[in-house]
N, CA and C atoms of all chains as a GROMACS GRO file, in nm:
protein
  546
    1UNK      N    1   0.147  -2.212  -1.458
    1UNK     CA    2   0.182  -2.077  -1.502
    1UNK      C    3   0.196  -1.982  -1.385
    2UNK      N    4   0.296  -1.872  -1.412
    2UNK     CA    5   0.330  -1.753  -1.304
    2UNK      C    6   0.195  -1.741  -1.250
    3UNK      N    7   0.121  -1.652  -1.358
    3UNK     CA    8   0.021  -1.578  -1.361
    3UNK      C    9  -0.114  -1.618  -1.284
    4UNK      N   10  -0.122  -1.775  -1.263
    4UNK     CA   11  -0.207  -1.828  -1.152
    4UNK      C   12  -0.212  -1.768  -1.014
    5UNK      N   13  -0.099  -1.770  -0.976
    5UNK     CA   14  -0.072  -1.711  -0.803
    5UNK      C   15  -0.087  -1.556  -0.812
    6UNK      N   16  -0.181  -1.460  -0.913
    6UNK     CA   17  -0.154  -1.344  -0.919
    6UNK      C   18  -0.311  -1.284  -0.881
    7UNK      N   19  -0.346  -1.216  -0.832
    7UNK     CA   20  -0.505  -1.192  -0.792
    7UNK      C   21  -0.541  -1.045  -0.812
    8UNK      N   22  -0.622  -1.024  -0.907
    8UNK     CA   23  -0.588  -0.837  -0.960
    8UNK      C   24  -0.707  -0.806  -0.870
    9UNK      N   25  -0.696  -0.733  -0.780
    9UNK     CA   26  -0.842  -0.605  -0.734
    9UNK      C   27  -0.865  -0.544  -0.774
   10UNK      N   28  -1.010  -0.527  -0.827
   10UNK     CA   29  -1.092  -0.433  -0.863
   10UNK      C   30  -1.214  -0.423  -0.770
   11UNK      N   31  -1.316  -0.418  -0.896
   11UNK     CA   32  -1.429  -0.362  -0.878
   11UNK      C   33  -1.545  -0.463  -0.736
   12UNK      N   34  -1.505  -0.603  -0.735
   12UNK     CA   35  -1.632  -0.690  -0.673
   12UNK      C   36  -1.586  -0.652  -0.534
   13UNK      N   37  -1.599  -0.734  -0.439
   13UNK     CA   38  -1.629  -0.708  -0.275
   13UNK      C   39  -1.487  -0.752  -0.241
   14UNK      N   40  -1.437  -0.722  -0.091
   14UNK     CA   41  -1.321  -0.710  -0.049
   14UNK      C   42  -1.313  -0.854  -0.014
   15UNK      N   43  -1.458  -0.922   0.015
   15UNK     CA   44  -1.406  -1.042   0.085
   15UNK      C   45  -1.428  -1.133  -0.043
   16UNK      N   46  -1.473  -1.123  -0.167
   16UNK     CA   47  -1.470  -1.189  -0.278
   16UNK      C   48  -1.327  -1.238  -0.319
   17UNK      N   49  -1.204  -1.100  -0.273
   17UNK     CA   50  -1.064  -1.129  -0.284
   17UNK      C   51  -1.007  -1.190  -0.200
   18UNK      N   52  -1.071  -1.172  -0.068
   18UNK     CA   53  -1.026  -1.280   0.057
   18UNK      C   54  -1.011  -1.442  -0.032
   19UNK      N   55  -1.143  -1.450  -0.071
   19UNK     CA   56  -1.142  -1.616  -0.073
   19UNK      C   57  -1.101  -1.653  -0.201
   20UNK      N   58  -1.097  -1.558  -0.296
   20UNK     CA   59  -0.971  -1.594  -0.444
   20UNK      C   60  -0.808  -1.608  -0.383
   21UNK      N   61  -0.766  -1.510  -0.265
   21UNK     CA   62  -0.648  -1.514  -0.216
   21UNK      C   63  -0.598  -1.618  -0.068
   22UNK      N   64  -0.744  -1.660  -0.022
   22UNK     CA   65  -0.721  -1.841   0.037
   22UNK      C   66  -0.726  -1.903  -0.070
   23UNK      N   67  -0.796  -1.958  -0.156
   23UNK     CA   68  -0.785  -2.005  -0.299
   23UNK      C   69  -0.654  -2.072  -0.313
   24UNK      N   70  -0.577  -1.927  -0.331
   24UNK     CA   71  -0.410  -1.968  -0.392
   24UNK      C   72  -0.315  -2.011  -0.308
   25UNK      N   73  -0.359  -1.934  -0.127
   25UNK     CA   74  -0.276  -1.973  -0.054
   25UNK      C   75  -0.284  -2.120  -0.030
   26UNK      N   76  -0.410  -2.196  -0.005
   26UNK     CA   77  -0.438  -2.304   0.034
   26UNK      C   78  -0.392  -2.450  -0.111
   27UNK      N   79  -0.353  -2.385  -0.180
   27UNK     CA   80  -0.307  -2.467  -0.322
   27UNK      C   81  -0.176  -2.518  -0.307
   28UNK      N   82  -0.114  -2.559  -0.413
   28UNK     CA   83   0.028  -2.627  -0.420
   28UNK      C   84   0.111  -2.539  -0.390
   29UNK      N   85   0.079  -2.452  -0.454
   29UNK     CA   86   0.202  -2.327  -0.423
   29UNK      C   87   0.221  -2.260  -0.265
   30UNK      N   88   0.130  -2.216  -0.217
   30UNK     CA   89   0.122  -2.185  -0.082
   30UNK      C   90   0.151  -2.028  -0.098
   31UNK      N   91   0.120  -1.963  -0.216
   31UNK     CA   92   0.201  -1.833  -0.225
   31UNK      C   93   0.104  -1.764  -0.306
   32UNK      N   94   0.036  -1.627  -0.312
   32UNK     CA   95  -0.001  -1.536  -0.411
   32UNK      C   96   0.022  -1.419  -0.410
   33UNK      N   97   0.020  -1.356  -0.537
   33UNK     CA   98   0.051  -1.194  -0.527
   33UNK      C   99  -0.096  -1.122  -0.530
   34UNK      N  100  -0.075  -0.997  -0.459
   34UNK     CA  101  -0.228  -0.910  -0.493
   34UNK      C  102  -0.142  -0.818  -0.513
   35UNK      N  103  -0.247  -0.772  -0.646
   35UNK     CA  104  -0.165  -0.635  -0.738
   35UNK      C  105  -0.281  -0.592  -0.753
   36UNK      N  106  -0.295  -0.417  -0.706
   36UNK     CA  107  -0.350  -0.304  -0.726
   36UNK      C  108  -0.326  -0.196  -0.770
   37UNK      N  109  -0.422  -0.110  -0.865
   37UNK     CA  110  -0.382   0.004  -0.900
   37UNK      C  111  -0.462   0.129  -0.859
   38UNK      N  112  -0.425   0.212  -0.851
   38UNK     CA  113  -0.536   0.348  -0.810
   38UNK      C  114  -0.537   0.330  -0.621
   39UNK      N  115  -0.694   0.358  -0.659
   39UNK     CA  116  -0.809   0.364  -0.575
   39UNK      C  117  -0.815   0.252  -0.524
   40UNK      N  118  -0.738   0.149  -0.572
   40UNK     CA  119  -0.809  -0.078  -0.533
   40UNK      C  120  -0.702  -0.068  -0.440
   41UNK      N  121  -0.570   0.009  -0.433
   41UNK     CA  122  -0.458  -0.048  -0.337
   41UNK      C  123  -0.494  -0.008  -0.207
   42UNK      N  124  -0.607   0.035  -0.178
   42UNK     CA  125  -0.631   0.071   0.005
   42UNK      C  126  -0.732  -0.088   0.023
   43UNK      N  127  -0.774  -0.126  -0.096
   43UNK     CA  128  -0.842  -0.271  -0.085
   43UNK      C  129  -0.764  -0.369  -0.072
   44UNK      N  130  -0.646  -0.359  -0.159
   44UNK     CA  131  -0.559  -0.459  -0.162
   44UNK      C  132  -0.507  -0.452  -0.051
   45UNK      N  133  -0.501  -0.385   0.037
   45UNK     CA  134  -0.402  -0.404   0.171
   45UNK      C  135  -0.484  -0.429   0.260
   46UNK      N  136  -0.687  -0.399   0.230
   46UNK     CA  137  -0.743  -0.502   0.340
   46UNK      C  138  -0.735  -0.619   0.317
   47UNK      N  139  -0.783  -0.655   0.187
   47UNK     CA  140  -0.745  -0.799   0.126
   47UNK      C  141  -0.638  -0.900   0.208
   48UNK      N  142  -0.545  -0.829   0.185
   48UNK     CA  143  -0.425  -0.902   0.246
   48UNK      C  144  -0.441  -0.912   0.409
   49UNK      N  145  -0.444  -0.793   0.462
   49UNK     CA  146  -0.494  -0.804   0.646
   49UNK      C  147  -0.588  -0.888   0.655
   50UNK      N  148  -0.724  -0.900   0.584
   50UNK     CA  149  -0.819  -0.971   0.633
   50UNK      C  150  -0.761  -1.157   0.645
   51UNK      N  151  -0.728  -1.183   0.488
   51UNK     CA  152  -0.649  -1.309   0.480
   51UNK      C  153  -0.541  -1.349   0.570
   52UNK      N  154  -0.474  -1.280   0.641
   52UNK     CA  155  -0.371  -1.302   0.719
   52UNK      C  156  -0.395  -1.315   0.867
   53UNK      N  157  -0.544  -1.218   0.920
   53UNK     CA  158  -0.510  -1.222   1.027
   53UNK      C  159  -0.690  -1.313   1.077
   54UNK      N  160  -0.752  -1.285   0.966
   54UNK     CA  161  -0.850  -1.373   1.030
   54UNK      C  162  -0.877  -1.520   0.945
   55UNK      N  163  -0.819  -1.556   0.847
   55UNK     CA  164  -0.859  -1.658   0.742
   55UNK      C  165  -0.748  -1.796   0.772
   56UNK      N  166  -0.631  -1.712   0.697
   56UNK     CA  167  -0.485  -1.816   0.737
   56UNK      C  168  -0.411  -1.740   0.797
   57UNK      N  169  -0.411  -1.793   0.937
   57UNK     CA  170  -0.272  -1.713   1.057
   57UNK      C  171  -0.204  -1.751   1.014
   58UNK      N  172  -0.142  -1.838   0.969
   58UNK     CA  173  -0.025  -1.912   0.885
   58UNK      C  174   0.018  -1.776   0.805
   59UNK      N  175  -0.046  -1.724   0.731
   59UNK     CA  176  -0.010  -1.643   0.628
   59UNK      C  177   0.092  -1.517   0.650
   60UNK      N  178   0.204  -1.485   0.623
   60UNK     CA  179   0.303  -1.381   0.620
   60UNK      C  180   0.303  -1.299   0.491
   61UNK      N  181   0.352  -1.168   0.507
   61UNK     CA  182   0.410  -1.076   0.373
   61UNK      C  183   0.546  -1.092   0.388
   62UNK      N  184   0.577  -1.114   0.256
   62UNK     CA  185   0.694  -1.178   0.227
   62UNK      C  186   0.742  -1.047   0.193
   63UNK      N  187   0.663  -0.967   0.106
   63UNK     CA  188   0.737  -0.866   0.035
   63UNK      C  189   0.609  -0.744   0.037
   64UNK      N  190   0.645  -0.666  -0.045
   64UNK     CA  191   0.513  -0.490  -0.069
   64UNK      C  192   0.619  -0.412  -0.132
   65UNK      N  193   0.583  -0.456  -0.296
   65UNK     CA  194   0.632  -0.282  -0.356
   65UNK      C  195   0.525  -0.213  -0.383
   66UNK      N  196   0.596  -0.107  -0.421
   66UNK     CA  197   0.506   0.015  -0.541
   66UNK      C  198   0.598   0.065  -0.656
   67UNK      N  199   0.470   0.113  -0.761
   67UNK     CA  200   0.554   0.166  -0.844
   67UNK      C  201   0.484   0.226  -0.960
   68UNK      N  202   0.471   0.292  -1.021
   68UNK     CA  203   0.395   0.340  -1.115
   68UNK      C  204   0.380   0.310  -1.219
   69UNK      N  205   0.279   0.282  -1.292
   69UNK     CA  206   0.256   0.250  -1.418
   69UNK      C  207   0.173   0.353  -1.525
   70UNK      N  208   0.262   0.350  -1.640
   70UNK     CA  209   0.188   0.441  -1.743
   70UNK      C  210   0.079   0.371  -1.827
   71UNK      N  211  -0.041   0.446  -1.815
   71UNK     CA  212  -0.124   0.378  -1.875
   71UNK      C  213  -0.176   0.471  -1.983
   72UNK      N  214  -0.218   0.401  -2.116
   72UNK     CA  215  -0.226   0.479  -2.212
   72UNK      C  216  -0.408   0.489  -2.231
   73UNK      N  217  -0.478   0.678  -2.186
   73UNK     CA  218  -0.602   0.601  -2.244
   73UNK      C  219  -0.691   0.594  -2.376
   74UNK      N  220  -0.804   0.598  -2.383
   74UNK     CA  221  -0.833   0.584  -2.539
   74UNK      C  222  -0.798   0.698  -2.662
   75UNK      N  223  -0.793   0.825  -2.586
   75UNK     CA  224  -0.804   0.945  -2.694
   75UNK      C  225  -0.618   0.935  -2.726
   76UNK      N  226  -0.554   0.811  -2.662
   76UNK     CA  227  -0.362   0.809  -2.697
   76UNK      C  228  -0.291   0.914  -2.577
   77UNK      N  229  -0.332   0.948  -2.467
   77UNK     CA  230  -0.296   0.998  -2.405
   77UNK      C  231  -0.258   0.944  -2.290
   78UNK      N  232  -0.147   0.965  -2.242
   78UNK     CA  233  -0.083   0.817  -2.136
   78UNK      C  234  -0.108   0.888  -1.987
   79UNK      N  235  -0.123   0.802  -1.863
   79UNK     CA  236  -0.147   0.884  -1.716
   79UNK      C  237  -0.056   0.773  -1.632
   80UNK      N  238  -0.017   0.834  -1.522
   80UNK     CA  239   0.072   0.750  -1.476
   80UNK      C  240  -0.035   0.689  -1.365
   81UNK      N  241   0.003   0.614  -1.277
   81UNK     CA  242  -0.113   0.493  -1.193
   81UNK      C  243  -0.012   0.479  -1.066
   82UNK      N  244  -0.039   0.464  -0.968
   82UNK     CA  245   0.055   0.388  -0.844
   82UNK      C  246   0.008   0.266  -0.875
   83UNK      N  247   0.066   0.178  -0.809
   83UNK     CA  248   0.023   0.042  -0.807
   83UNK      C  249   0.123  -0.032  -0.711
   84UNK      N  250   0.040  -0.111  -0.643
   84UNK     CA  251   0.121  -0.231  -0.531
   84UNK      C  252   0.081  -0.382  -0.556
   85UNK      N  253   0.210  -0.442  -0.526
   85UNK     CA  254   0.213  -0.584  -0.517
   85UNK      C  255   0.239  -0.631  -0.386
   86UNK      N  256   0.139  -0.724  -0.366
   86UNK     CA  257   0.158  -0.748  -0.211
   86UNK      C  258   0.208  -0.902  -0.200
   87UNK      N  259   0.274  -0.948  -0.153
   87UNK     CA  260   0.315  -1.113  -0.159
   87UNK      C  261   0.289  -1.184  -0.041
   88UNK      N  262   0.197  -1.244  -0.025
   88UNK     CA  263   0.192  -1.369   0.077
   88UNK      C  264   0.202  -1.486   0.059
   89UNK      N  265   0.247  -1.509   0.207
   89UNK     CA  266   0.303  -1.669   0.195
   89UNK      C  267   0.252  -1.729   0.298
   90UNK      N  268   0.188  -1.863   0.297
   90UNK     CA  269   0.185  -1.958   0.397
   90UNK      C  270   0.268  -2.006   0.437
   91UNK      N  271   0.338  -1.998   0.584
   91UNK     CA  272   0.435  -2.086   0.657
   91UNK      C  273   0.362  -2.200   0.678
   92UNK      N  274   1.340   1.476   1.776
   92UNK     CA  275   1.218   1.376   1.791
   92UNK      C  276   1.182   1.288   1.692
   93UNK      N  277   1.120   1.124   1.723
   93UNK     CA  278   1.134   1.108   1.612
   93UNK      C  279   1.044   1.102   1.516
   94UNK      N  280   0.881   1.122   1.647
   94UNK     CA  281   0.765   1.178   1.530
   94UNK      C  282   0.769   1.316   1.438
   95UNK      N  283   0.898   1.409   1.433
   95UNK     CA  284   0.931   1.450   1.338
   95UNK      C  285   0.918   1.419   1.193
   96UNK      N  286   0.950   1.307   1.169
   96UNK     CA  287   0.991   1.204   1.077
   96UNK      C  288   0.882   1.108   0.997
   97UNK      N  289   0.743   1.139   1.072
   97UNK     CA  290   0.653   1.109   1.030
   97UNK      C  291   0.579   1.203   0.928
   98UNK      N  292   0.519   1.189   0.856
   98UNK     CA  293   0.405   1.218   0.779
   98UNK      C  294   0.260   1.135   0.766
   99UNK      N  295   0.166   1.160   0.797
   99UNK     CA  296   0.012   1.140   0.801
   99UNK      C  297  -0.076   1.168   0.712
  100UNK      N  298  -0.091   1.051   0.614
  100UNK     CA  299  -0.165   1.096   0.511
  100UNK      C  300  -0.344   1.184   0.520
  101UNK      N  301  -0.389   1.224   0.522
  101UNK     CA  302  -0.553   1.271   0.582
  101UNK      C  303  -0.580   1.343   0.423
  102UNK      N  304  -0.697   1.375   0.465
  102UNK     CA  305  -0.810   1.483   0.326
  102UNK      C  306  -0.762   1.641   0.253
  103UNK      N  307  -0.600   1.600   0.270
  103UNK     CA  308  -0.531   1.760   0.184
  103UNK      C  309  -0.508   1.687   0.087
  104UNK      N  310  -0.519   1.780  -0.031
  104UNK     CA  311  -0.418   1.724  -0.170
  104UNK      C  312  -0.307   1.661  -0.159
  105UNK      N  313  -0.322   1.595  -0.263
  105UNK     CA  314  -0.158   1.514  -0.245
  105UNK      C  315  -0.060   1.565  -0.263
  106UNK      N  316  -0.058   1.638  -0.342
  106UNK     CA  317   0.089   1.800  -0.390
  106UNK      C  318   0.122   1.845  -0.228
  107UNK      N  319   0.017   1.864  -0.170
  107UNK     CA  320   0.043   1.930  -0.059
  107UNK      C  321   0.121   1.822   0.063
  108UNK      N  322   0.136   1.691   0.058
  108UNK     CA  323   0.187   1.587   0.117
  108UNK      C  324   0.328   1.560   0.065
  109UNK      N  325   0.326   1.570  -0.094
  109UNK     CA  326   0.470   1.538  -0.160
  109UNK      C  327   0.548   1.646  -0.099
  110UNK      N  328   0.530   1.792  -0.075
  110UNK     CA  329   0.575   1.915  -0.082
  110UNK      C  330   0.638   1.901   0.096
  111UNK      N  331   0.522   1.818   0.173
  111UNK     CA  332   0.581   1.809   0.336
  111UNK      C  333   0.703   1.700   0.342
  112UNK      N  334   0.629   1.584   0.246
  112UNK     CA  335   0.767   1.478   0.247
  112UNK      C  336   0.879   1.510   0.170
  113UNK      N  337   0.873   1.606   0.093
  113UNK     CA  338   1.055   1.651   0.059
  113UNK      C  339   1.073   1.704   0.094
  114UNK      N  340   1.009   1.863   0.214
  114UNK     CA  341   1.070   1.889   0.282
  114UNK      C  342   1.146   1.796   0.384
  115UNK      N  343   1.087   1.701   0.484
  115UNK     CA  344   1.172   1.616   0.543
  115UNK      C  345   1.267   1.542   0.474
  116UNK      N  346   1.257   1.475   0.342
  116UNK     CA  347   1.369   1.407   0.319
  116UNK      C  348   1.521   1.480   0.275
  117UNK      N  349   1.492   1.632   0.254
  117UNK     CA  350   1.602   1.713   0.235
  117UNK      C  351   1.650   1.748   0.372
  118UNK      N  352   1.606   1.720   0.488
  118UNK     CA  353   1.627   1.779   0.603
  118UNK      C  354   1.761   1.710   0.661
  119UNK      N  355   1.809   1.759   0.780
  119UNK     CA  356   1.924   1.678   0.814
  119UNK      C  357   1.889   1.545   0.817
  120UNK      N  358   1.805   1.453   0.898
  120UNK     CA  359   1.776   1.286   0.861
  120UNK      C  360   1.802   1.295   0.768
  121UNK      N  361   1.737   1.299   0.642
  121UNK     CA  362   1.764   1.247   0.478
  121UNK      C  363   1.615   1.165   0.501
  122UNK      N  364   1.561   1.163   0.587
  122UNK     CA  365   1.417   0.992   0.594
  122UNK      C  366   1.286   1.075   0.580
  123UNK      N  367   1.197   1.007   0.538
  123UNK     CA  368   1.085   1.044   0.606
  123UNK      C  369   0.991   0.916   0.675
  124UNK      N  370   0.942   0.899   0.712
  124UNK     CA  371   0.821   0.784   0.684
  124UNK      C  372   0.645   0.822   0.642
  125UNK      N  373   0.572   0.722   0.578
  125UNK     CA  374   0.458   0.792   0.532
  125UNK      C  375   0.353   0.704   0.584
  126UNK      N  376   0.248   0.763   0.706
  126UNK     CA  377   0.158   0.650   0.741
  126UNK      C  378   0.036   0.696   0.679
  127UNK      N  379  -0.075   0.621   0.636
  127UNK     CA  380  -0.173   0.657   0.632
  127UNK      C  381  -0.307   0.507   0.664
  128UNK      N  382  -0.402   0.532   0.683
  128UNK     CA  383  -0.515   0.448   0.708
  128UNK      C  384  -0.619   0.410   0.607
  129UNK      N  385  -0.686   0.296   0.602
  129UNK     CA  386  -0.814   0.269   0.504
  129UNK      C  387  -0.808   0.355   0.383
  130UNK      N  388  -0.910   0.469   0.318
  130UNK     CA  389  -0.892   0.474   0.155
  130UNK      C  390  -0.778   0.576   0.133
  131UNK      N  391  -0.697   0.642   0.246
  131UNK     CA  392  -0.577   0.689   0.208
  131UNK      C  393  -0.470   0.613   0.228
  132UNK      N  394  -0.459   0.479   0.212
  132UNK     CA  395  -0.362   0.424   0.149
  132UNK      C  396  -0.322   0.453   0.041
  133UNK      N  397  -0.397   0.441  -0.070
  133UNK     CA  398  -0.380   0.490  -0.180
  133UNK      C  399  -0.319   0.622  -0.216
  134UNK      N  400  -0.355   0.708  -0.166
  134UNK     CA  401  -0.294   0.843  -0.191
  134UNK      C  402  -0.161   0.809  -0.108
  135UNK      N  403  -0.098   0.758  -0.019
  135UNK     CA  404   0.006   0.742   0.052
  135UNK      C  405   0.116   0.700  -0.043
  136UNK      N  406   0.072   0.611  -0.118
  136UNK     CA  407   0.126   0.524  -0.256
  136UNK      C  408   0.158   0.615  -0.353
  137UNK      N  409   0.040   0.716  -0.371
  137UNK     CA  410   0.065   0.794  -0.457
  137UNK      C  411   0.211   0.929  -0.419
  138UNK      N  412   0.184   0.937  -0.263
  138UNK     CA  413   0.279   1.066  -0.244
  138UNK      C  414   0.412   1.024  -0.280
  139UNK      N  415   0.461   0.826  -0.242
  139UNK     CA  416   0.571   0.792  -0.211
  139UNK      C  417   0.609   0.809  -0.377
  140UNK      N  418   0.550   0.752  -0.463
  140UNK     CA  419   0.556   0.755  -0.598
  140UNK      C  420   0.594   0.857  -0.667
  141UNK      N  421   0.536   1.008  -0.639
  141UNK     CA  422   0.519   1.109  -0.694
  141UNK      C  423   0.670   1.178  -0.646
  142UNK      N  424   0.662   1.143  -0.519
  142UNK     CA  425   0.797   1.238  -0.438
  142UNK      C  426   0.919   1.139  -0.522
  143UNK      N  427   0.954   1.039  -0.546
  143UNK     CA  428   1.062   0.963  -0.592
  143UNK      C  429   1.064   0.980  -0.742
  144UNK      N  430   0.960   0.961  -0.800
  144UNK     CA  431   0.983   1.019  -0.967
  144UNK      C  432   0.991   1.122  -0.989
  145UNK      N  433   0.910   1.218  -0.947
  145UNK     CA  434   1.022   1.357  -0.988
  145UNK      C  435   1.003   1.470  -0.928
  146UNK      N  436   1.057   1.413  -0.734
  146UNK     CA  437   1.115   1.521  -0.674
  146UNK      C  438   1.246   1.576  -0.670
  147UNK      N  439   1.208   1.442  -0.568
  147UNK     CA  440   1.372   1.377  -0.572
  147UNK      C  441   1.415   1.249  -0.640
  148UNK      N  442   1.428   1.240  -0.724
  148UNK     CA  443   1.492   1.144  -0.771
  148UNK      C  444   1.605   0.987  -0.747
  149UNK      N  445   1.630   1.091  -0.638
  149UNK     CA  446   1.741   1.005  -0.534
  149UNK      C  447   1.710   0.925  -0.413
  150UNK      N  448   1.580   0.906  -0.413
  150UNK     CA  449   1.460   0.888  -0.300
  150UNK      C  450   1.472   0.748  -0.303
  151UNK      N  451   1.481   0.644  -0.234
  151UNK     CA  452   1.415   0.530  -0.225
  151UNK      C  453   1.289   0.461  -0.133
  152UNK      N  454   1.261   0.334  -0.169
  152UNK     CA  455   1.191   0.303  -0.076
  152UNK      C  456   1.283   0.203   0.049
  153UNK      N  457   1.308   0.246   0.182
  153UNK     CA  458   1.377   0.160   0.251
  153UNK      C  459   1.280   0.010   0.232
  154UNK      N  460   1.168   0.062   0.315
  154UNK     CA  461   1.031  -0.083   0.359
  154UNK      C  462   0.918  -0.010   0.335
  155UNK      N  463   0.823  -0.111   0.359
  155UNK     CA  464   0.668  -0.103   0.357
  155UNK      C  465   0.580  -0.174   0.423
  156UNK      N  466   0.521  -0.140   0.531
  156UNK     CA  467   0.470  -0.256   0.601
  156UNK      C  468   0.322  -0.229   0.610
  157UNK      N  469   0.245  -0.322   0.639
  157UNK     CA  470   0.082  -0.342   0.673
  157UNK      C  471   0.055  -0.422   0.782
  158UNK      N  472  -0.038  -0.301   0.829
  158UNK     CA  473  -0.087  -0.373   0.963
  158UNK      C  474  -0.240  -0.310   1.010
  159UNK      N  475  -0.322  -0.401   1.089
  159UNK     CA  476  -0.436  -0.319   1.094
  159UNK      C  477  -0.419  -0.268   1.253
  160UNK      N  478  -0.506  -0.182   1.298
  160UNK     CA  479  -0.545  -0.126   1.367
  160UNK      C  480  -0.668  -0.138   1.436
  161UNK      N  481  -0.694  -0.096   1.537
  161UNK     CA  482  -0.795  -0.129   1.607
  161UNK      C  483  -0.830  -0.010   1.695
  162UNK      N  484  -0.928   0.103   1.637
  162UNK     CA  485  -1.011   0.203   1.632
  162UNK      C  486  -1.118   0.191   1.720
  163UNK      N  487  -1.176   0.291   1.841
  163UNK     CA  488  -1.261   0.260   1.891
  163UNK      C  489  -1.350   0.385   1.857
  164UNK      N  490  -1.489   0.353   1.820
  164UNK     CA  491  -1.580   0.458   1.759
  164UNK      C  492  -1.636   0.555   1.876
  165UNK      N  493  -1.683   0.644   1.841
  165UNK     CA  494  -1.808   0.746   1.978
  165UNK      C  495  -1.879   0.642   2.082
  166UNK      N  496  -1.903   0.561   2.017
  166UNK     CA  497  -1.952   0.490   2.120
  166UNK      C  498  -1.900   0.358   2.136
  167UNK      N  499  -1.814   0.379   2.125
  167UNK     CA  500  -1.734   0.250   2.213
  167UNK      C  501  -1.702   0.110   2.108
  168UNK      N  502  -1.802   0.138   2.049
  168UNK     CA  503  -1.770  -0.009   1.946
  168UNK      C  504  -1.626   0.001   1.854
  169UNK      N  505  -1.550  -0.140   1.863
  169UNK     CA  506  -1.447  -0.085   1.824
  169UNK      C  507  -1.405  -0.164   1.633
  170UNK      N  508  -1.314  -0.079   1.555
  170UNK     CA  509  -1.430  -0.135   1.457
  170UNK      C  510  -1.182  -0.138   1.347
  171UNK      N  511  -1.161  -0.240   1.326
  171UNK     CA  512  -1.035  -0.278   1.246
  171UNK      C  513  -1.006  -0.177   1.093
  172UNK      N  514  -0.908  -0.087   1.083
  172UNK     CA  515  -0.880  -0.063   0.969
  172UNK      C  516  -0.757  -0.076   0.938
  173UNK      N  517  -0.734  -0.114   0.804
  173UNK     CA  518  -0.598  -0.141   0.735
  173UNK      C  519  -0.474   0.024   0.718
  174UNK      N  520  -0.396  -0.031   0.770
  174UNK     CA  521  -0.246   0.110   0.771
  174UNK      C  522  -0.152   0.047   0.674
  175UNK      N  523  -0.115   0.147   0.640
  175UNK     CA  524   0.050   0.141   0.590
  175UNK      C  525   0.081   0.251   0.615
  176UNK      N  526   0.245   0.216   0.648
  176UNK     CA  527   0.421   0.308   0.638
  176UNK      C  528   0.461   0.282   0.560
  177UNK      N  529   0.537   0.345   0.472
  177UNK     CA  530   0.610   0.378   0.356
  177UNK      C  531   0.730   0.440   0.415
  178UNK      N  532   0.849   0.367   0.427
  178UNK     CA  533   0.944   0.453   0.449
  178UNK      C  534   1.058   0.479   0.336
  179UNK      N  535   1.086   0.632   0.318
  179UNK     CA  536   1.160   0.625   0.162
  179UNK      C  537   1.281   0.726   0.281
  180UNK      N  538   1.367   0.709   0.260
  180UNK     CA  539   1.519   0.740   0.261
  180UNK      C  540   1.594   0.814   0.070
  181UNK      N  541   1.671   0.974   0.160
  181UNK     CA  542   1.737   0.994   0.035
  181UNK      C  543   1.888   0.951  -0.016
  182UNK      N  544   1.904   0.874  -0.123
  182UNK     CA  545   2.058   0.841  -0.103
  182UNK      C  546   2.156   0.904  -0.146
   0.00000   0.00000   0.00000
């Protein structure tokens, strides 16, 4: 499934995402996305530096968008979100 | 010049960042670029976001890149934080 190679940041430790995002790199695929929203996307972009430059040198960004997402919250009232996808790849 | 062209995300509101980056992207360039460091990444995300949905509308994102840095503290110890540029162009 897509959704395997996809690694959401939140709330646990930065290097908890390091080793979910060797995890995926080191697998069949050789490829994962880290997707953040808010406040997690200054994590998600250590995430990704840490994995790249001290874990797998191998590892490249293939890609980095942004884009906003509307999120609806409980009282039905919708807020918009930044959010980034970061793509690495093992050469 | 072409640190003109820069913007630096730091501890002002973000209104107050969207308001500097459309001034530059209306300027003769048409560019801006947007750097910021560690937990203002996020707000960086947020300015590029905010200025393209509904400043300017006509705004894109050219690239986006990540890279860390290497900071040396008061006393000398020198200690890695995560950057991004955001560069949005008006078309």
């Amino acid at each position: 499934m897509a959704d395997d190679n996809i690694i959401y940041i939140g709330k646990k430790e930065t290097m908890s995402y390091v080793l979910a995002v060797t995890g995926q790199l080191n697998g069949d695929a050789g490829k994962v996305t880290i997707k953040a929203r808010g406040r997690s996307i200054s994590k998600a972009v250590d995430v990704a530096e840490i994995t790249r430059n001290k874990v797998i040198t191998t590892a490249v960004v293939d890609d980095i968008k942004i884009y906003t997402e509307s999120l609806e919250n409980e009282d039905g009232r919708k807020s918009n979100v930044s959010s980034i996808e970061i793509y690495l790849r093992k050469e």
